[in-house]
Each structure stands twice: as C-alpha cells, then as structure tokens.
PDB file of the backbone (N, CA, C, O) and the ligand in Angstrom, with CONECT records:
HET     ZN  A 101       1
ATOM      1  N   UNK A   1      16.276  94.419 -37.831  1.00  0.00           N
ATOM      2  CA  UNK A   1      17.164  95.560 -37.567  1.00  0.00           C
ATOM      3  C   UNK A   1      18.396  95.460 -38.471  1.00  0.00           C
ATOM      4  O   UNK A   1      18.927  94.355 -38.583  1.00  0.00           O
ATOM      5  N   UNK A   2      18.869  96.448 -39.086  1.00  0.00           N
ATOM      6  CA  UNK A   2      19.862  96.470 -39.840  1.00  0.00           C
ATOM      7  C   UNK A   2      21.222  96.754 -39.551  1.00  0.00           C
ATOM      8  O   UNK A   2      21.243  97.579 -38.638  1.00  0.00           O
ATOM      9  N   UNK A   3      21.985  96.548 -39.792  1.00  0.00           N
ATOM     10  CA  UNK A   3      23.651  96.722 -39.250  1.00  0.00           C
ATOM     11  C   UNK A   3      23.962  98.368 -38.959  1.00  0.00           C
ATOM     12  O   UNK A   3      24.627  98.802 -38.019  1.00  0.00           O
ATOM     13  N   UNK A   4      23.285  99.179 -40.042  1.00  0.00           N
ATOM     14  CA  UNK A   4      23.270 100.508 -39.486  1.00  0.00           C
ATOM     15  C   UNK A   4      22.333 101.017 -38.154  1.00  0.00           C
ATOM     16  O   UNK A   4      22.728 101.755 -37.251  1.00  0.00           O
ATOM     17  N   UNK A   5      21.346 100.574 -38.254  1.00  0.00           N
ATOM     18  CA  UNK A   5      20.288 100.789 -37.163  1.00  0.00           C
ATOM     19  C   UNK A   5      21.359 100.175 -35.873  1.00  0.00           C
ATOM     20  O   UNK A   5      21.732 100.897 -34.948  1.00  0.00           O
ATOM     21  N   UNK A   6      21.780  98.636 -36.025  1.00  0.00           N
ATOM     22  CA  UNK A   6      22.679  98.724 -34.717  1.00  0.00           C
ATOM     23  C   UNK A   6      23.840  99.431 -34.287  1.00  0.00           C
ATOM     24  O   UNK A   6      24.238  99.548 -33.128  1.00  0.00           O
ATOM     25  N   UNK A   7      24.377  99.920 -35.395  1.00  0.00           N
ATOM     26  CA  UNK A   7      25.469 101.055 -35.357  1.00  0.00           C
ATOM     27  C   UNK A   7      24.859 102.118 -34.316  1.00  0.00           C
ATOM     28  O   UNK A   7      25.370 102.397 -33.231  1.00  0.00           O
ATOM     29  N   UNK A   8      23.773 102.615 -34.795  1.00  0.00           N
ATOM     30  CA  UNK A   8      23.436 103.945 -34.653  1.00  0.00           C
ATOM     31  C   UNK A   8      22.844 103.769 -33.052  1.00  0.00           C
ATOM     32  O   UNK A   8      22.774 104.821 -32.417  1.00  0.00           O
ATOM     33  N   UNK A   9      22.559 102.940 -32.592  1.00  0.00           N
ATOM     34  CA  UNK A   9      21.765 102.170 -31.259  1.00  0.00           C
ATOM     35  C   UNK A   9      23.028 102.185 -30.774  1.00  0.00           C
ATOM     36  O   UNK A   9      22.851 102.833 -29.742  1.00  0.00           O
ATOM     37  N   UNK A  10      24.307 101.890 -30.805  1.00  0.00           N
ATOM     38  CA  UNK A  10      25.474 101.690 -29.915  1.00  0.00           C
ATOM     39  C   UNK A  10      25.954 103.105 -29.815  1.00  0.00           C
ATOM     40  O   UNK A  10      26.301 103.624 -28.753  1.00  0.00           O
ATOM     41  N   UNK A  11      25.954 103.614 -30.814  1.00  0.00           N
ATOM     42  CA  UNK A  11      26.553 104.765 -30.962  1.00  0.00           C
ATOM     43  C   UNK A  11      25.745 105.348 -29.584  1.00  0.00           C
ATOM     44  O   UNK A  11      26.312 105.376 -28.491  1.00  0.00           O
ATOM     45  N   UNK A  12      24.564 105.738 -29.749  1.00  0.00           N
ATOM     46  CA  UNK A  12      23.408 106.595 -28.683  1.00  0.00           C
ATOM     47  C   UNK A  12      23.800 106.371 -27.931  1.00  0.00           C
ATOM     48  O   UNK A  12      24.513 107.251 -27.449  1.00  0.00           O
ATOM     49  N   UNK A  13      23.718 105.229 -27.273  1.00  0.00           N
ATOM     50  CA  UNK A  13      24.282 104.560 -26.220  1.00  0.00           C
ATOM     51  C   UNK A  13      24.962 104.308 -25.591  1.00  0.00           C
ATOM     52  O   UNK A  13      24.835 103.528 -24.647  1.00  0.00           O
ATOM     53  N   UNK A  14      26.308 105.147 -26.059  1.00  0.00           N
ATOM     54  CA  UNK A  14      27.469 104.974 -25.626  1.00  0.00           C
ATOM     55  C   UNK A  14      27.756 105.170 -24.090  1.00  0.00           C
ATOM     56  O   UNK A  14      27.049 105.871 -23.366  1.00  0.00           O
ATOM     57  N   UNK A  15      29.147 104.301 -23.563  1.00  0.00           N
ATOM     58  CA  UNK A  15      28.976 104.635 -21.832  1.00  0.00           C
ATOM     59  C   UNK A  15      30.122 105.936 -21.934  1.00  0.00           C
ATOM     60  O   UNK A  15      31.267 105.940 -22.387  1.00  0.00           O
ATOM     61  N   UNK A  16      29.460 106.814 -21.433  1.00  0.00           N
ATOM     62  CA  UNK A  16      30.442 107.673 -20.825  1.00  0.00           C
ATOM     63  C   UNK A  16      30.860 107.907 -19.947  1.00  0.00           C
ATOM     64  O   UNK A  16      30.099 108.051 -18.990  1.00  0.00           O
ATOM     65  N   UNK A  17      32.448 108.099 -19.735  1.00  0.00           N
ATOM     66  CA  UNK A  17      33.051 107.788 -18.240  1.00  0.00           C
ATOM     67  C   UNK A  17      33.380 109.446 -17.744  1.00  0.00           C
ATOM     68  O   UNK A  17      33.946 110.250 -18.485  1.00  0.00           O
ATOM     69  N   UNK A  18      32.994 109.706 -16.605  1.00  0.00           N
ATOM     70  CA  UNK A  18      33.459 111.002 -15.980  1.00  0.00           C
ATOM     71  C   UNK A  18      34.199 110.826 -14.838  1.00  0.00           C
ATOM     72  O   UNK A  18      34.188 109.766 -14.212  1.00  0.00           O
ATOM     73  N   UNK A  19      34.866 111.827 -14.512  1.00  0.00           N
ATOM     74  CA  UNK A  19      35.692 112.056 -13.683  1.00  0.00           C
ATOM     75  C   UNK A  19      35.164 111.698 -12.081  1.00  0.00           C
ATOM     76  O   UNK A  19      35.846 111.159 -11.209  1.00  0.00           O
ATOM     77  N   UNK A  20      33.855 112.127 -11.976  1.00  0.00           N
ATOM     78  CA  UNK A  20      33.553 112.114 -10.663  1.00  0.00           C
ATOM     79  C   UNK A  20      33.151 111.176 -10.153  1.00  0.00           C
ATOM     80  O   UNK A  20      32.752 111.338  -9.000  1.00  0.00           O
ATOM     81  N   UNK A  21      33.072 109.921 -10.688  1.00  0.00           N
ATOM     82  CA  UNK A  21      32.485 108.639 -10.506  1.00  0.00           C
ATOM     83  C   UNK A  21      30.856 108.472 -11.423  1.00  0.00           C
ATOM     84  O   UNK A  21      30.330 107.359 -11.444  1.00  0.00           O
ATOM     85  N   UNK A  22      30.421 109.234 -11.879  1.00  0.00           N
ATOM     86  CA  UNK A  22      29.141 109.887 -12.690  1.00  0.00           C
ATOM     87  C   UNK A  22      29.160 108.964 -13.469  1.00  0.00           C
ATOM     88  O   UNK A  22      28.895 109.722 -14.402  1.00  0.00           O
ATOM     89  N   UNK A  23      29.250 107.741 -14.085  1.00  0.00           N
ATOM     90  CA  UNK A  23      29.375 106.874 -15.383  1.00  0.00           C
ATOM     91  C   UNK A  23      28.179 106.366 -15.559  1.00  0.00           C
ATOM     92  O   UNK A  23      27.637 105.460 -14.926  1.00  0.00           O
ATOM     93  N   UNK A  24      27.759 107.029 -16.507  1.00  0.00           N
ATOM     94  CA  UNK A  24      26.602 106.558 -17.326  1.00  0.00           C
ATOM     95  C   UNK A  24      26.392 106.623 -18.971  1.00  0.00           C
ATOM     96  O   UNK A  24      27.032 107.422 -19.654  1.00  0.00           O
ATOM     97  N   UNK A  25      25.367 105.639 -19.568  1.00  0.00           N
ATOM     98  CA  UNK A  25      24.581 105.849 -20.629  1.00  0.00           C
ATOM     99  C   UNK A  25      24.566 106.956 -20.948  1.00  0.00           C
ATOM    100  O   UNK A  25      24.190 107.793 -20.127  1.00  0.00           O
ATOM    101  N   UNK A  26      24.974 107.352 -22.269  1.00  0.00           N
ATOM    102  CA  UNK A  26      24.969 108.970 -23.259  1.00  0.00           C
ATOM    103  C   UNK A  26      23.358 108.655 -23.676  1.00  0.00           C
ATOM    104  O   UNK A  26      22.578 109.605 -23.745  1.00  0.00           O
ATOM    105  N   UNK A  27      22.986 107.537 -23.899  1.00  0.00           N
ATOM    106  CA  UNK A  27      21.579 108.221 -24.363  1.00  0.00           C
ATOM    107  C   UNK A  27      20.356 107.821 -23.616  1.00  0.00           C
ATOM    108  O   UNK A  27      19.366 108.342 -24.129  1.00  0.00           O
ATOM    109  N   UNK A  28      20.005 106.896 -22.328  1.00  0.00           N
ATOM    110  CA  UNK A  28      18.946 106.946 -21.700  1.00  0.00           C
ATOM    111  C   UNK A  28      19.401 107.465 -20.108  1.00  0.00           C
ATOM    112  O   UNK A  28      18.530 107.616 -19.252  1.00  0.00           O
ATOM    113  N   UNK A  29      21.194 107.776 -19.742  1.00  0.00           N
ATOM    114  CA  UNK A  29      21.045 108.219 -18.847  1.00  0.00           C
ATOM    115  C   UNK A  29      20.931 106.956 -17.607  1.00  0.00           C
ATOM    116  O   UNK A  29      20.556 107.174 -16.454  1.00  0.00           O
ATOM    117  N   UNK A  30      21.249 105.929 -18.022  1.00  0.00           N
ATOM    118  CA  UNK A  30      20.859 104.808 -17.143  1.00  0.00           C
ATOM    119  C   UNK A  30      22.295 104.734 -16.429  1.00  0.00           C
ATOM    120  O   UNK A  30      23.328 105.160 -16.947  1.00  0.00           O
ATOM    121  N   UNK A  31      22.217 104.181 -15.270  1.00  0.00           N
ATOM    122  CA  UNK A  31      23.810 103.991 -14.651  1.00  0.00           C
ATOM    123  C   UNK A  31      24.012 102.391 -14.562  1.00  0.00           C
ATOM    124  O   UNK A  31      24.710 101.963 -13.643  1.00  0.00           O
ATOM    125  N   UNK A  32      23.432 101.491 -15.479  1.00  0.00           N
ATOM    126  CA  UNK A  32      23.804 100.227 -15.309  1.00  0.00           C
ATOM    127  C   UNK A  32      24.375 100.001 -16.630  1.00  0.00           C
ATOM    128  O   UNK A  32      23.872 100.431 -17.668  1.00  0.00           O
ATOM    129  N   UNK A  33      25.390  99.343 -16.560  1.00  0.00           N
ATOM    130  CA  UNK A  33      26.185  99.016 -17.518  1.00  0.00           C
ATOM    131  C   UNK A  33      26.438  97.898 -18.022  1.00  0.00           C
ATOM    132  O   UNK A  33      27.076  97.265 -17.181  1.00  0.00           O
ATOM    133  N   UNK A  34      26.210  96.977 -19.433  1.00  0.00           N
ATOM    134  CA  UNK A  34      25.409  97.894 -20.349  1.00  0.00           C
ATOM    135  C   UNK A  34      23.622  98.305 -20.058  1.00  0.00           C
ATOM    136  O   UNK A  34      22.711  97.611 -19.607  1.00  0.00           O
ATOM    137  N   UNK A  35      23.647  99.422 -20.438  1.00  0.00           N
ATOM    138  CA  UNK A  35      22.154 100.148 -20.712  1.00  0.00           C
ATOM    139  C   UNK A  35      21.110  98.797 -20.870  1.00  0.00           C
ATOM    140  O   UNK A  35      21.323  97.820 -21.588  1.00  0.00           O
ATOM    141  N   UNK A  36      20.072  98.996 -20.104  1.00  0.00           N
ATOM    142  CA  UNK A  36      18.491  98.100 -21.054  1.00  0.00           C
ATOM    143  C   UNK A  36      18.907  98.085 -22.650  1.00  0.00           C
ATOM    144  O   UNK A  36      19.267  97.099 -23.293  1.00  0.00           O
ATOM    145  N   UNK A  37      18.742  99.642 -23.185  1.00  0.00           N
ATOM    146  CA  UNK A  37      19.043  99.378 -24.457  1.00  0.00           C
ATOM    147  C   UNK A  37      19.933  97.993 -25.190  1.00  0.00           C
ATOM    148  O   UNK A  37      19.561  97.166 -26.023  1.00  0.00           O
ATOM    149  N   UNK A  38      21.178  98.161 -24.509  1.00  0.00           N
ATOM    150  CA  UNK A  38      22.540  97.699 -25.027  1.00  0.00           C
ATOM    151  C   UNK A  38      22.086  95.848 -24.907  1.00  0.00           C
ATOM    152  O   UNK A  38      22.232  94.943 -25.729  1.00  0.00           O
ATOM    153  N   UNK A  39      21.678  95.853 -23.926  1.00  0.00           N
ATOM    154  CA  UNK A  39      21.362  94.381 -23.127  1.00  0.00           C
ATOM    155  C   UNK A  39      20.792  93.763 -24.474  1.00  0.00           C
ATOM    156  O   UNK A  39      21.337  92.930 -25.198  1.00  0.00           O
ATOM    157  N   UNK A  40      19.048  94.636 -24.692  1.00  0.00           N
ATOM    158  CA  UNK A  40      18.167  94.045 -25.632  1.00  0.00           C
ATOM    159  C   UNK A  40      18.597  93.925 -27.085  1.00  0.00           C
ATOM    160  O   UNK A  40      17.932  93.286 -27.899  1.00  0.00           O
ATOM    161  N   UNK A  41      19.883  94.643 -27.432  1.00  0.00           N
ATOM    162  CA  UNK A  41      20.175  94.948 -28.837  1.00  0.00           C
ATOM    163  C   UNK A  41      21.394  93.695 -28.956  1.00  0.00           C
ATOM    164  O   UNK A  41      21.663  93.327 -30.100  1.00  0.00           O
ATOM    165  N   UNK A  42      22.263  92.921 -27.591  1.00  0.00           N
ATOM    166  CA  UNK A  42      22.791  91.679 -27.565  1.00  0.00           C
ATOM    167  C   UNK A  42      21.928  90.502 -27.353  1.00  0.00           C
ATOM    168  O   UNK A  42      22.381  89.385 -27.599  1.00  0.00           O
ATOM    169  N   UNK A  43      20.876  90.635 -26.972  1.00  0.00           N
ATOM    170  CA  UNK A  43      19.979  89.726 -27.055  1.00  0.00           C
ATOM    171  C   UNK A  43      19.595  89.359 -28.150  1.00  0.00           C
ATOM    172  O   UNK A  43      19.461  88.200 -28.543  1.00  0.00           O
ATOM    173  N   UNK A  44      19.376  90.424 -28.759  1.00  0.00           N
ATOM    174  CA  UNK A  44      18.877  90.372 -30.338  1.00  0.00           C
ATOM    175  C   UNK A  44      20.073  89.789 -31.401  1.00  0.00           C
ATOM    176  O   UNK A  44      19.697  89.255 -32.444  1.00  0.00           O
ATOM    177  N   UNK A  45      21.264  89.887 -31.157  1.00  0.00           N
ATOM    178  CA  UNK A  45      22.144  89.713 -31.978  1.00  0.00           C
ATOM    179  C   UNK A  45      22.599  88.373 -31.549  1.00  0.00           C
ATOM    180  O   UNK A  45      23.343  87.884 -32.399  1.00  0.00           O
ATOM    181  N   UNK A  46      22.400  87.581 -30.483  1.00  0.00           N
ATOM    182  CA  UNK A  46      22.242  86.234 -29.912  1.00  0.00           C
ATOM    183  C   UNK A  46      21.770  85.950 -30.828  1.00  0.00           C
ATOM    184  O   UNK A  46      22.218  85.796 -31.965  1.00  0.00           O
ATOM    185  N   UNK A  47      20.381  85.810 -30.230  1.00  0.00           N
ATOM    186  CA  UNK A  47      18.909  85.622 -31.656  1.00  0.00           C
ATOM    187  C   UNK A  47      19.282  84.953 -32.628  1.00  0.00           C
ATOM    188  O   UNK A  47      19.341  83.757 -32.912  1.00  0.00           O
ATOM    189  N   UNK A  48      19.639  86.342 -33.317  1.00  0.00           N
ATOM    190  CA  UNK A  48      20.075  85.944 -34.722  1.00  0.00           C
ATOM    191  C   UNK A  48      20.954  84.825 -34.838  1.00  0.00           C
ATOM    192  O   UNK A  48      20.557  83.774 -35.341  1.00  0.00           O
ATOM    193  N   UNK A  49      22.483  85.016 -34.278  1.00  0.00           N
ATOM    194  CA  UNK A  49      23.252  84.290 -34.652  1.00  0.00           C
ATOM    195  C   UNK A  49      22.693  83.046 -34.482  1.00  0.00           C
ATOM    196  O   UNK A  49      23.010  82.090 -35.190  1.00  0.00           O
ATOM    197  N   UNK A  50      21.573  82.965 -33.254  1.00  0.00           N
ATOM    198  CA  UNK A  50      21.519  81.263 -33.108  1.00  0.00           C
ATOM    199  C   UNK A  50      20.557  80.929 -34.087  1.00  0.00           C
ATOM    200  O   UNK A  50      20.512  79.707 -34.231  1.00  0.00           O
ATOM    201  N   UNK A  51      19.705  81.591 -34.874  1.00  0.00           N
ATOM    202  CA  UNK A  51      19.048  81.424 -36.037  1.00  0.00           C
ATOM    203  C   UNK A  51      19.748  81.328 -36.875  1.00  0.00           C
ATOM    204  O   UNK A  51      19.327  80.296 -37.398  1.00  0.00           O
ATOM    205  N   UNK A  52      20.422  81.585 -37.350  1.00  0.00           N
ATOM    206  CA  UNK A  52      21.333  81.341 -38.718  1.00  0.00           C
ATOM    207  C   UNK A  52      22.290  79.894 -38.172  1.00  0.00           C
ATOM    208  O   UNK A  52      22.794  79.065 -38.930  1.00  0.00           O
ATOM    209  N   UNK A  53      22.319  79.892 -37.505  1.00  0.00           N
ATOM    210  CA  UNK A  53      22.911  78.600 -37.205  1.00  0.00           C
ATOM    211  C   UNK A  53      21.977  77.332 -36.902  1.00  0.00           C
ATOM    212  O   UNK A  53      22.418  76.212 -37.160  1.00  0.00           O
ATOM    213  N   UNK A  54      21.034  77.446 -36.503  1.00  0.00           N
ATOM    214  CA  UNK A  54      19.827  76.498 -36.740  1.00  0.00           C
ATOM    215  C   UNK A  54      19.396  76.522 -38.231  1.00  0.00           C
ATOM    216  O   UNK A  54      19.342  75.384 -38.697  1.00  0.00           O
ATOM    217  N   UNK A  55      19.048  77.589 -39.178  1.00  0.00           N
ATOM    218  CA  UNK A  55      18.792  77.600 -40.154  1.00  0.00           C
ATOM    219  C   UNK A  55      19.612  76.857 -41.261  1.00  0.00           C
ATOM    220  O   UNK A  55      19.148  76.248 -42.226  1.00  0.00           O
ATOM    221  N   UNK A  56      21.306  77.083 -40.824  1.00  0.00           N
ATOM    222  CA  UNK A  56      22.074  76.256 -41.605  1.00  0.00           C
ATOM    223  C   UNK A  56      22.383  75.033 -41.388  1.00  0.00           C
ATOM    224  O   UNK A  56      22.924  74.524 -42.370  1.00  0.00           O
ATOM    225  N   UNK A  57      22.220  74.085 -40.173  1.00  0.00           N
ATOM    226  CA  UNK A  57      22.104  73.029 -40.097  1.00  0.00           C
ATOM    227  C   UNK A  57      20.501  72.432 -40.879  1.00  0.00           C
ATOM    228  O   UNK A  57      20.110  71.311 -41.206  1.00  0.00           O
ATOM    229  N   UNK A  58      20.076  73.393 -40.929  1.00  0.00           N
ATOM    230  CA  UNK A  58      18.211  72.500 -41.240  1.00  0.00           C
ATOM    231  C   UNK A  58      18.819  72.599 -42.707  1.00  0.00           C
ATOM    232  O   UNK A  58      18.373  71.678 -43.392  1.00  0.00           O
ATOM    233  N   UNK A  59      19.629  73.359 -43.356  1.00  0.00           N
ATOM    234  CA  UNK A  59      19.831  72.976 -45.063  1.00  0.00           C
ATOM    235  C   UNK A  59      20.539  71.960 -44.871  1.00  0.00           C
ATOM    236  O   UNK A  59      19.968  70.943 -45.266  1.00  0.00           O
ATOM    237  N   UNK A  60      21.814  71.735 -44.314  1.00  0.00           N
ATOM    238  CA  UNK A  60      22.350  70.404 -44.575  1.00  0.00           C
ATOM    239  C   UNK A  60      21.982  69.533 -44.180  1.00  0.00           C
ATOM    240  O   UNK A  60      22.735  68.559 -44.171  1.00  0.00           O
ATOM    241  N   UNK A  61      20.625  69.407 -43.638  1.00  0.00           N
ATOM    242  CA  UNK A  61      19.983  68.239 -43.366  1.00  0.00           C
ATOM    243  C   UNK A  61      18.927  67.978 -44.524  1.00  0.00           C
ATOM    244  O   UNK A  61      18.604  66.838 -44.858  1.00  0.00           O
ATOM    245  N   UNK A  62      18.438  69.080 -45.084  1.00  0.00           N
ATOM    246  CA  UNK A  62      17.591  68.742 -46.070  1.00  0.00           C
ATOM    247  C   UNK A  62      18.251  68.571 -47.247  1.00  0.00           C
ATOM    248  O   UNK A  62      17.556  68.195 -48.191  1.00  0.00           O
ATOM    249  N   UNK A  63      19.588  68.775 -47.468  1.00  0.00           N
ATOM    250  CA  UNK A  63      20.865  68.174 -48.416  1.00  0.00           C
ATOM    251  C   UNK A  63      21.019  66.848 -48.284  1.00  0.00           C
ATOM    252  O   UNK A  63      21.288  66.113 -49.235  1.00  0.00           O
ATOM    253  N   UNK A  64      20.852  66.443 -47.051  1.00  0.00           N
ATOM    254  CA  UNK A  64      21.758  65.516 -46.744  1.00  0.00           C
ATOM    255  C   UNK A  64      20.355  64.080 -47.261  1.00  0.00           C
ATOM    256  O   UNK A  64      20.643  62.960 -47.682  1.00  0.00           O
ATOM    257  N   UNK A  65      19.012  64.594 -47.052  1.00  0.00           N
ATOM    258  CA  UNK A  65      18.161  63.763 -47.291  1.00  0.00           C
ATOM    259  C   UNK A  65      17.832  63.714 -49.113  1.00  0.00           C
ATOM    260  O   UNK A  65      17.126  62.843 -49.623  1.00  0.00           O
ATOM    261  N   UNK A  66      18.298  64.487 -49.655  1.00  0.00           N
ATOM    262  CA  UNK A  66      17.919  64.217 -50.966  1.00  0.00           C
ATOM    263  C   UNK A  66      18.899  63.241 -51.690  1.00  0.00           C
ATOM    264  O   UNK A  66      18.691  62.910 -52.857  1.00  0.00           O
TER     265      UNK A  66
HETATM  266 ZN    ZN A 101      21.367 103.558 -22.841  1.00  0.00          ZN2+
END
C-alpha cells in the first residue's frame, strides 16, 4: 500500500462528529471508533514499521559478521 492509497483510506474514513450524538465513519458508516477499516490500515502500518526494523537490525548483523 502506498502513502497515497493510505491518505486516501483515512481520508474515506474520516469520523464525523454530529450534533445529535450520531458519530460515525464517513465512509462505511460504522459507529465504532476507529472504523474496521482504520483498525486494519494501523495494523498494517505496525507491520511495516516492525519490518523495517527487523530488516535493519538483520543488515547490521550481516555487517557486523563480515
Ligand atoms: Zn470506516
């Protein structure tokens, strides 16, 4: 997923607050906050970060062995 694709996923998604107590998801309409959407798209960005951070310790280890 690309930095725009997550742009555009938050954007949809946005929580909108109303007056009447009505607060929900602009784009699935869900009343839990954050959205399924929102949840799976921080999950995903977990993910990553903890991949790039496993990934960069495995170079300075394979630095560290040569
Ligand atoms: Zn949503």
């Amino acid at each position: 997923m690309t930095s725009d694709e997550r742009q555009a996923l938050r954007e949809k998604h946005r929580w909108k607050m109303n007056n009447e107590g009505d607060d929900r998801c602009s784009g699935c309409f869900s009343y839990d906050y954050p959205c399924d959407a929102i949840k799976v798209l921080e999950d995903y960005e977990l993910l990553e970060k903890q991949y790039q951070i496993i990934f960069q310790l495995n170079q300075e280890l394979i630095r560290s062995e040569l």
